[in-house]
C-alpha positions, 0 to 999 in steps of 0.5 A: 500500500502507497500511502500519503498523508497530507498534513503530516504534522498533527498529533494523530496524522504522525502517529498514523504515519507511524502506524502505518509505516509499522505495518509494512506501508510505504508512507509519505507526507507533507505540512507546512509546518511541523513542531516538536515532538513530530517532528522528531519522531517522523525522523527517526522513522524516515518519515519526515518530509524532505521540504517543508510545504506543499507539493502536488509532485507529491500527488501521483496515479500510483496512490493507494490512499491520500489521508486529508488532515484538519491543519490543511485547508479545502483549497489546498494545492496537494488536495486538489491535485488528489481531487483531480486524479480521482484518487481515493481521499480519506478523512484521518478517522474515516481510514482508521476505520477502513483497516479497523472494520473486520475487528472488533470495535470498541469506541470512547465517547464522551465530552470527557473523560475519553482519553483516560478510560481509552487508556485504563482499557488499553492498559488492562489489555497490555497488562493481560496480554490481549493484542490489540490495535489502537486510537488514544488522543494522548502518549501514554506509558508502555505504548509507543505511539498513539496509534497502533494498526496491525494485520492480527489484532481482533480488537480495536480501542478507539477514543471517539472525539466528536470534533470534525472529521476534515476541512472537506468532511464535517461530520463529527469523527465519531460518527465514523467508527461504527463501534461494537462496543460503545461507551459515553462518559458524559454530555457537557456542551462543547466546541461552540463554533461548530455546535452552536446550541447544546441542542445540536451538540446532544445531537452528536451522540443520538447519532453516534449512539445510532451507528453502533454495530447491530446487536452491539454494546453500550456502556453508559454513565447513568449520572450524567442526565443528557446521557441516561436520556440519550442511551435509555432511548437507544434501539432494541437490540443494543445491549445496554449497561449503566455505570456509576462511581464505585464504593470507595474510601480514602486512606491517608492521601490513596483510594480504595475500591471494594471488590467483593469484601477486597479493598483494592488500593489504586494510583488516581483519585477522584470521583470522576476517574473512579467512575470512568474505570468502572465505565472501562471495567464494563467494557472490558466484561464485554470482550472477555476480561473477568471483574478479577483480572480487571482490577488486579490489572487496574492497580498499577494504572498512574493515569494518561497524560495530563490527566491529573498527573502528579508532577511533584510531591512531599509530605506537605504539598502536591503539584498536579497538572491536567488537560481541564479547560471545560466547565465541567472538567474544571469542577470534577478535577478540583472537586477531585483535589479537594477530596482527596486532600481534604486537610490540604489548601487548594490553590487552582490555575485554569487558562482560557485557551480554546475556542470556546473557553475565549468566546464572551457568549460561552464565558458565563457556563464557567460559573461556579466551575472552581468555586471549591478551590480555596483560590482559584486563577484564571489566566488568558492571553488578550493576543490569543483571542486576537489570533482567534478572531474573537471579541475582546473579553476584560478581567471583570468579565473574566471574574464575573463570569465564573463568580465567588469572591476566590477567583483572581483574573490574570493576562501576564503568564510572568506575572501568574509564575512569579506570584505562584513561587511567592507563595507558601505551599506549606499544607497546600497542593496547586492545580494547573488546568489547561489544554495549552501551558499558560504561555510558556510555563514548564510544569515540571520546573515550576513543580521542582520550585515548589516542592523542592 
């Protein structure tokens, strides 16, 4: 198979590069810009394109599959050159399914939580020696890469993000995998300038609930409201299978479960984890994996990247960092700190940072959202709405919007690192959210600063 992506760059684009290249494909690719760690990773598998930009020499008669990703645009050069030669153009989620569709599908839904319960399940297989091929939306530990395709593997594990397919193809990338086995996490409404009325966005999941396999699988978190709703309503013939947060306890900083009269002792915490594993344990049920082997396999679960990820700790504090930036990733990330750590002070750091989180009409769903933080920062950079286009938001806004008398608003990424490494973490934990790094901060140095 000759195979060439366009937009070669992107986080899943080169892991699939990379996937591909694994399985014995010839791959080539292109982009008009490609950063670290891409950047890297494509060269050390001879992927990396020998010039940056666009070339429609690239384009030729002798291509199996030109994979389209979102970075390029519908006029793009390479593109129409594809276009006209009439060759066979997939979106990057409509070719995993092309060589996932004689496997077993299992697919994670869900405004959140997608990633990690991708990674428990993922990690349970690995721990028990279950081959199978993969679509994660993070680098997560013991895997090289964030997509696995192979000729052998039965099962496939894919995180369905409901953001769109590509510049020519605009259906939600979930709607394409066509699962066996669903899962959906949760309903908070999300990506506003493409789903524009949380009526629309709930829409996104009846479809993708819709397009399950004939007498397949769905796994359901029946506390979300919007998605007991949406799944109780689902056809006849999908088996359906509700999950909520485990008995648990916390002992000295660590969470227990009980399994049948056995605590068993596990490296996360929070509500919202614990019941994404419970949501990953059923699953798992449904191609074999025994309540036993699931939970002697999950304990030696840390968590996937940037999901409240432990970056530094002592006997008095801990630096956490996590992906959080929607309303209700924030309130469930610092509900999960404080609970865990109930004697400790929260200290609480969000940045607006995507397209949604900067736009002043979606502003106000953030009230309340870190209201259990002791005190809570918001920062946003006034350039980064510039280079989106969008309105201009103030500080007050900022503060009103989220509400309490905890919150304080900065625009200066120096001046939030500064006044951070002021202050006295004694008996204190800090909590730093985002989908970005605030404009240039390193964790782990900050983490390091702190802790000591």
């Amino acid at each position: 198979m000759n195979v060439h992506l366009i937009a070669i760059g992107g986080s899943a684009m080169h892991n699939l590069a990379i996937a591909m290249h694994k399985k014995g494909f010839v791959v080539t690719g292109s982009d008009d810009e490609i950063q670290e760690p891409s950047k890297s990773r494509l060269a050390k598998h001879n992927l990396l394109p020998a010039t940056i930009g666009w070339d429609i020499n690239r384009i030729k008669k002798g291509l199996d599959a030109v994979i389209l990703g979102m970075h390029a645009r519908a006029d793009n050069p390479e593109l129409l050159k594809a276009q006209e030669l009439g060759l066979k153009i997939y979106s990057y989620p409509e070719y995993i399914y092309e060589q996932t569709k004689d496997k077993t599908r299992i697919v994670v839904g869900g405004s959140h939580g997608k990633t990690t319960i991708t990674a428990m399940i993922l990690h349970v297989l690995h721990y028990l020696k279950i081959d199978c091929d993969y679509l994660v939306g993070a680098q997560l530990e013991g895997f090289d890469t964030m997509v696995k395709l192979t000729k052998e593997a039965k099962i496939a594990v894919i995180e369905g993000d409901e953001y769109l397919s590509s510049p020519i193809d605009r259906r939600p990338k979930f709607h394409l995998y066509k699962p066996n086995i669903a899962i959906l996490s949760g309903i908070a409404w999300d990506h506003i300038n493409v789903f524009p009325t949380f009526e629309n966005y709930v829409e996104q999941f009846k479809i993708f609930i819709d397009l399950i396999e004939s007498n397949g699988s769905l796994v359901y978190c029946e506390l979300d409201k919007e998605v007991k709703k949406v799944c109780e309503s689902a056809r006849e013939d999908i088996k359906k299978f509700p999950y909520s947060t485990p008995e648990h306890k916390i002992e000295n900083g660590i969470t227990l479960i009980n399994s049948k009269s056995e605590d068993i002792s596990l490296n996360i915490f929070g509500d919202h984890n614990l019941m994404n594993l419970n949501g990953a344990r059923l699953v798992c049920n449904q191609i074999g994996v025994s309540d036993k082997q699931f939970y002697e396999a999950i304990q030696s679960f840390k968590g996937a990247s940037k999901r409240l990820e432990l970056v530094k700790k002592n006997d008095v504090t801990a630096v956490y960092k996590d992906f959080a930036h929607s309303p209700s990733k924030l309130k469930a990330t610092t509900q999960a700190v404080k609970k865990q750590f109930p004697n400790r002070k929260l200290i609480a750091c969000m940045e607006l940072h995507t397209f949604s989180s900067l736009n002043e009409d979606f502003l106000k769903e953030y009230k309340g959202s870190m209201s259990l933080a002791d005190e809570a920062i918001v920062y946003f950079n006034p350039h980064t709405i510039e280079h989106k286009k969008l309105k201009a938001i103030t500080e007050e806004q900022v503060k009103q919007a989220f509400g309490g008398s905890n919150i304080k608003v900065y625009t200066n990424s120096k001046s939030l690192l500064e006044d951070l490494l002021k202050m006295n973490f004694e008996n204190k934990n800090l909590l730093m959210m985002s989908s970005g790094n605030f404009d240039g901060i390193d964790f782990k140095e900050l983490g390091e600063k702190i802790v000591g």
